[in-house]
N, C-alpha and C positions, 0 to 999 in steps of 0.2 A: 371725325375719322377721315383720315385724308386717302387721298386714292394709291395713294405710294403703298400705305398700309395696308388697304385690301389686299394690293398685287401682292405682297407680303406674304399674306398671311395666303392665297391663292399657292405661291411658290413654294411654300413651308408643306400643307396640302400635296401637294403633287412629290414632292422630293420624299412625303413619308408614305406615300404608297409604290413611288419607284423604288428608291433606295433605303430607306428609313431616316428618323434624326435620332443628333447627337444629344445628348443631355441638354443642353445650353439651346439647341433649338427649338425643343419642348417645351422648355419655359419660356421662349420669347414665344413660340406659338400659342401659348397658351396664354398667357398678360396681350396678346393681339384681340385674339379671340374675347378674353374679357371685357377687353375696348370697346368693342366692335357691338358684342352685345350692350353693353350698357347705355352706348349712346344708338342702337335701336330702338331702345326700351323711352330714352329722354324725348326720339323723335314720335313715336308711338303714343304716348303721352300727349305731348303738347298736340297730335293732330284729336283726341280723343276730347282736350279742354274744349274746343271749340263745339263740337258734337250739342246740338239742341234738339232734345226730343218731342215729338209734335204730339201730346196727348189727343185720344178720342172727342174728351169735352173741351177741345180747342186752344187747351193751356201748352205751354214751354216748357220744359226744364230740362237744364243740365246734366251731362251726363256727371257722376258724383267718383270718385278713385275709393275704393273700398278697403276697409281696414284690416 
């Protein structure tokens, strides 16, 4: 997600509580917004893969992504 696109999706935001959007803004606000979460969600992830938990009886392990 690049930072062009937050401002985006920031100005999209603002314009629909001053003034509202048009149809065709809604859908770009919203495919932004989709973006934007998804690649939260990849970054979220990947710092979560690293995560090693320090058990009581002195063992390791991984945190596991649940099904």
């Amino acid at each position: 997600m690049t930072q062009a696109k937050i401002e985006r999706i920031n100005a999209l935001a603002k314009k629909q509580r001053t003034e509202g959007l048009s149809e065709a803004e809604r859908l770009e606000q919203k495919k932004l917004r989709q973006e934007y979460i998804a690649a939260y969600r990849m970054s979220l992830e990947a710092q979560l893969e690293q995560i090693t938990i320090l058990e009581p009886d002195g063992t390791k392990r991984k945190v596991k992504k649940r099904k």
